[in-house]
N, C-alpha and C positions, 0 to 999 in steps of 0.2 A: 759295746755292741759294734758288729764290723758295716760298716757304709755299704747299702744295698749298692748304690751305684757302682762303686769299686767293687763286689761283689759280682755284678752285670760283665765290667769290662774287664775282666781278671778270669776268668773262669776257673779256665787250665794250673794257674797261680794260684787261686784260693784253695782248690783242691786237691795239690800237692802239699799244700802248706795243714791244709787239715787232716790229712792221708798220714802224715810225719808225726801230728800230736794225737794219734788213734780213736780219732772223730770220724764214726759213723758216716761218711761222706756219699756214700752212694744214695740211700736216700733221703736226704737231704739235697744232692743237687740233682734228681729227677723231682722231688716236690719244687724246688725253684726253679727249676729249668719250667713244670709244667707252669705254674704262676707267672716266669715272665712272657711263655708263648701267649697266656691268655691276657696277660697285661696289654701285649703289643696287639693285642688284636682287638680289646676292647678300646685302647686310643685310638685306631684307624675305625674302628666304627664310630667312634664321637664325634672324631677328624670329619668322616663324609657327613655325618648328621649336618652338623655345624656348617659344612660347605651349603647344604643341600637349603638348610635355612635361610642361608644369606643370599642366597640364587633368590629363595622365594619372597624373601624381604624386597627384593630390587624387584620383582613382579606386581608385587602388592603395590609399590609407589608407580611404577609403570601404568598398571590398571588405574588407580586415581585419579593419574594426569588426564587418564582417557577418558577418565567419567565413566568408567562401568565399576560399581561400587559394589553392585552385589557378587561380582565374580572376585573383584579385591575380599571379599568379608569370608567368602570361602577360601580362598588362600589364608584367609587371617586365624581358620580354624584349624587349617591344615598344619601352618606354621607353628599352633599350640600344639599341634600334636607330637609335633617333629620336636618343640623343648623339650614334653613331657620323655621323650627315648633319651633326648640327650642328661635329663636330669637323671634318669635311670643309670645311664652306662657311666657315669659318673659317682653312682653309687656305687656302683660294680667294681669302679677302680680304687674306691676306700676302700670299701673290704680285703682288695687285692691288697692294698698297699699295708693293712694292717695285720693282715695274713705273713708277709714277708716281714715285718718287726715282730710277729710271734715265734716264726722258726729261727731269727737272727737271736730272739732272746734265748735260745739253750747252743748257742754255738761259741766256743770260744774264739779267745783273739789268736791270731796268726805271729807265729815265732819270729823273732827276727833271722833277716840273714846268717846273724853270727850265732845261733842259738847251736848247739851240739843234735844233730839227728839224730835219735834214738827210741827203743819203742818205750824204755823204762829207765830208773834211777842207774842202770848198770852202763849206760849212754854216758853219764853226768860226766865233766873232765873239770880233773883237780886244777885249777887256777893258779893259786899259792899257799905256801906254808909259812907257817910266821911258830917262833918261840920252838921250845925242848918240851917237849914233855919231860914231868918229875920224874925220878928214878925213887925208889925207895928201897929202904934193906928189912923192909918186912911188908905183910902181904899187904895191900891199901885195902881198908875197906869201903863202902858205898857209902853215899849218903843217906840212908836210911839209918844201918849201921851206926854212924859218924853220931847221926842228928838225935836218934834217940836216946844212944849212952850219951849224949852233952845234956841230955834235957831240954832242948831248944826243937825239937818237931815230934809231934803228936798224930798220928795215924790213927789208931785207935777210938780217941774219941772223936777224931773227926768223922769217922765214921757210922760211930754211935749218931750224931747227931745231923748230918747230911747224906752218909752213905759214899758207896766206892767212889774214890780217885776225889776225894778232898784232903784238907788239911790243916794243923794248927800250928800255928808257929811261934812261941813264948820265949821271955826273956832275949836273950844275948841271939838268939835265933828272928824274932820279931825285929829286933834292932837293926839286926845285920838289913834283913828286906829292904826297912826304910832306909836305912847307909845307902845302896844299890842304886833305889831310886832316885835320891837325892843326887848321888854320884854322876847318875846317867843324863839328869834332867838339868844340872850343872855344866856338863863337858858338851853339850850341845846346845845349850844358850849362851856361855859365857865364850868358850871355844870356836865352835863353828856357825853361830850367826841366828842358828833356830828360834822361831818365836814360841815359849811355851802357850799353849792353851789347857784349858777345863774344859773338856766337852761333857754333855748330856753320856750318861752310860745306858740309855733307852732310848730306841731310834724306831720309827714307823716303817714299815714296809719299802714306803718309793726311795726312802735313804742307804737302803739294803738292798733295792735292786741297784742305784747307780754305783755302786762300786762290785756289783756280780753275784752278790752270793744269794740274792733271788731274782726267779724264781728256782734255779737249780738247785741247790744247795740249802733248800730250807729244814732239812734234816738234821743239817749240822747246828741247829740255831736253838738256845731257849726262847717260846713266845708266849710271853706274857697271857694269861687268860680274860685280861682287858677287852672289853667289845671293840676299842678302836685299835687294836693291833700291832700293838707294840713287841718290841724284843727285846731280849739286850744284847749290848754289842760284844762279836766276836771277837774284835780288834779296832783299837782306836783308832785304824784307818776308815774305816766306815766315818765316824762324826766329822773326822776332820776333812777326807774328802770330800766331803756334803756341804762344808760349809757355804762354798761357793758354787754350790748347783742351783740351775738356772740364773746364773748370773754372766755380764759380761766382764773383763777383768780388763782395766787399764794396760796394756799391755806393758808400761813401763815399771808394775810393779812385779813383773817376771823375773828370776825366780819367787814364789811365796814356798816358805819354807817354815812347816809346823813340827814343835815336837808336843807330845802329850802323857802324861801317865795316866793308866784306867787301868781297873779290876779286866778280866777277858774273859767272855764265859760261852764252851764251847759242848755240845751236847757228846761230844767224841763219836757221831754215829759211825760205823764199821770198824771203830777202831778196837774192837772185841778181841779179850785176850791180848793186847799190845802193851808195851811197857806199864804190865800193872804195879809192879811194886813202885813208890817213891813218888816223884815229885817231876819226870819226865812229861807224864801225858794226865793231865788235871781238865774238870769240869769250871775249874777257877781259879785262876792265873793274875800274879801283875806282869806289865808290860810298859816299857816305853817305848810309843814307836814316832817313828819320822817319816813324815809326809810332803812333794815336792810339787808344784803345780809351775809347769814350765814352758819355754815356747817348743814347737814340734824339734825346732832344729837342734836345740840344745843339749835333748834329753836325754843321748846317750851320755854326756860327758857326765849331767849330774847324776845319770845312774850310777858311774864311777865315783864321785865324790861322795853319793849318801853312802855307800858300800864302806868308803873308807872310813866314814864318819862312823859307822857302827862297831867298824873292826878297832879304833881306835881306843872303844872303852876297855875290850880286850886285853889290849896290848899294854893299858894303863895299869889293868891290874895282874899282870903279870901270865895271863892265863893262854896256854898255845890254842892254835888256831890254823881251819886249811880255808879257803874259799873256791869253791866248787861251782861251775856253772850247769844248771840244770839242761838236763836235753829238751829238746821235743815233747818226747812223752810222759816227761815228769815236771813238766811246769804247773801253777796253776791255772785255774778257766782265765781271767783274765788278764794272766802278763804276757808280755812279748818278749819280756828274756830275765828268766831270775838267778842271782847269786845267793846259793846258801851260805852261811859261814856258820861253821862247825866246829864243836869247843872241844875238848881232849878230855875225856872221862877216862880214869885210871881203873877204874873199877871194874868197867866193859871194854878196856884195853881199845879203844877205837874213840872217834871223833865222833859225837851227834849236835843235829841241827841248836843253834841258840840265837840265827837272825835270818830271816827271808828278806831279802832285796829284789824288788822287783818294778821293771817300764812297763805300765799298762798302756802306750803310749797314747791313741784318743780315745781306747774302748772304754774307759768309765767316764771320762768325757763326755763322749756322743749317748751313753746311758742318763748320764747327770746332769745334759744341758753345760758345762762349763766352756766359755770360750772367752776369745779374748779379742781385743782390736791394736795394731800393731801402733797405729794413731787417730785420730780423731775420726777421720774420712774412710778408714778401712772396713774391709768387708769383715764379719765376726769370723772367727777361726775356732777350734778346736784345741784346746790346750792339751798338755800332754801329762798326765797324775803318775808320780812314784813314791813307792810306800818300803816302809823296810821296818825291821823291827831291832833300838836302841838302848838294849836289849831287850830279849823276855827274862825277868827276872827273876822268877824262881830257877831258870835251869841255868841261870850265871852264879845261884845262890847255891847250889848244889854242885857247881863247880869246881867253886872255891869252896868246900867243905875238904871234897875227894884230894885238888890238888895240892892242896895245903894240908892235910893231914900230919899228924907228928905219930908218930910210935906210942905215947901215952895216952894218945887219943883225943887231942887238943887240938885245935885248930888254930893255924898262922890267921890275924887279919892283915890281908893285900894295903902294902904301906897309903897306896889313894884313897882307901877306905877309913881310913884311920881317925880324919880330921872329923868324918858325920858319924863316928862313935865315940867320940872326947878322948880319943886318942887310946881307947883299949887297941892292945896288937893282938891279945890271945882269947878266943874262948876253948874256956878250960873246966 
């Protein structure tokens, strides 16, 4: 959520910046422009109230000294009257002020400087390329293709039994998943420093608004038919970033750095008609994702390191890759600048998404209460949460189907994968 005050002194700023991400800005900054006129107007009448009182307080001791009591005692009624306005216009200003946290909750964060201006994904500017894509001397098939003639994925009765956009995945197929996970959950604890966690895979409402995706986004969400309101999570960034909401954080344990594996389960609303065959866009997904909780100034660099730390599972198994910065008007609601990175499907001859990296820098912060104090005597701060995905695994698993493919129809397994399937190299 963006700081009404920096909101106040920014104006011209915040509504260039939300004009760029195709935020409805007109009215919304006529409804707070009107809210802070009447803001300012209900503190300068509390302001005179309060003045007007204290005039009359110093009347009433005046009268006293004088000995005229009962002209004190009518002052002393008047002065209750004059609370009773001031407790009034005091009300008035909570309402205001919770008025302004209601229109701030559907407003996203503000792009970074370096973000690509643009109105849509056609904005987004290629980064880097890493790896060849394969060549083959016959035509590649899909992973659909691939996964059904091996016997290792089940479309059919997964949907006898759940319905569209699930999946089953058996044998040497099943195997491979967990290889993935293991793999992913390995080269970021042992490599790069991450602390694995378990999180909860069912989270309460206030857990789901501090990282954005309510109340806007509840569309996209399974929720439980539990009377106390539960869901379950979209993405392990939700559990993990929550960990430390409303709390304050030693500031010497900055960076904290989580990784996690969890199921993901996503309602797919709009996404009607979009990559229905396969294993692209699923109701239920594994993921490992990584999660960064940092000080304000630093959080660009580690946005650079989680990035690299994702691409680097990539690169381990052999698999090409662009990374792409999102524009303007293709980020989501609440980062400040995301790097996609995009794996090489041979079968749609193009690159699709397999990890979102992204600085929400204090908007799930100032949503989640997380902050920190630089030492013992310091004022709390706002910390700054970034989240990326290490990888998503089924569409790294679908990957390495297409670009490993053999002419017989067998699949190479990527030499890092090797050691978490007792060293099979082929499913055949």
């Amino acid at each position: 959520m963006l700081d009404v005050n920096f909101v106040r002194n920014n104006f011209e700023l915040v509504k260039q910046k939300l004009e760029s991400r195709n935020f409805p800005v007109d009215k919304f900054i006529d409804f707070f422009s009107y809210l802070d006129t009447t803001r300012r107007n209900t503190i300068s009448e509390r302001d005179e109230l309060r003045a007007k009182r204290n005039s009359e307080s110093q009347e009433i001791g005046k009268l006293m000294k004088a000995g005229q009591k009962d002209e004190a005692e009518l002052r002393r009624a008047h002065v209750r009257h004059i609370g009773d306005q001031i407790d009034a216009t005091e009300e008035i200003l909570k309402g205001i002020e919770e008025e302004f946290e209601r229109i701030l909750k559907a407003v996203p964060n503000l792009p970074h400087d370096s973000v690509p201006v643009g109105a849509d994904e056609n904005a987004n500017l290629e980064i880097k390329l890493w790896g060849e894509p394969p060549k083959f001397d016959f035509e590649p098939r899909d992973h659909v293709d691939l996964g059904v003639g091996l016997g290792i994925l089940d479309l059919e009765r997964a949907t006898k039994i759940s319905g569209a956009r699930f999946s089953i995945l058996t044998g040497a197929g099943a195997r491979l998943e967990r290889a993935l996970i293991n793999f992913c959950l390995d080269l970021q604890t042992k490599k790069h420093g991450y602390t694995e966690v378990v999180p909860p895979f069912i989270v309460n409402a206030k857990t789901l608004f501090g990282t954005g995706q309510l109340p806007k986004f509840e569309h996209d969400l399974f929720k439980l038919t539990d009377e106390r309101g539960f869901y379950l999570i979209p993405t392990a960034e939700v559990p993990l970033t929550n960990i430390y909401a409303d709390e304050i954080i030693d500031g010497a344990q900055l960076p904290i750095k989580m990784t996690a594996y969890t199921p993901c389960f996503r309602s797919e609303a709009g996404s009607y008609g979009k990559d229905t065959r396969g294993l692209i866009r699923q109701h239920q997904f594994d993921k490992v994702e990584l999660v960064k909780i940092t000080r304000p100034e630093s959080s660009y660099e580690e946005l650079e390191s989680l990035t690299a730390d994702a691409e680097s599972a990539l690169e381990a198994l052999g698999l090409a890759y662009r990374r792409i910065a999102l524009s303007t008007g293709d980020m989501g609601f609440s980062a400040a600048k995301t790097y996609d990175i995009e794996v090489w499907l041979p079968s749609q001859n193009t690159y699709r998404e397999i990890s979102s990296c992204s600085n929400c820098e204090s908007f799930q912060a100032r949503r989640a209460q997380i902050r920190f104090r630089r030492d013992g005597k310091s004022k709390p701060e706002y910390a700054h949460t970034l989240n990326g995905s290490g990888l998503a695994i089924g569409r790294t698993w679908l990957a390495i189907l297409e670009n490993y493919q053999q002419t017989d129809g067998s699949v190479i397994v990527p030499e890092a994968l090797r050691p978490f399937m007792d060293g099979i190299d082929r499913i055949g």
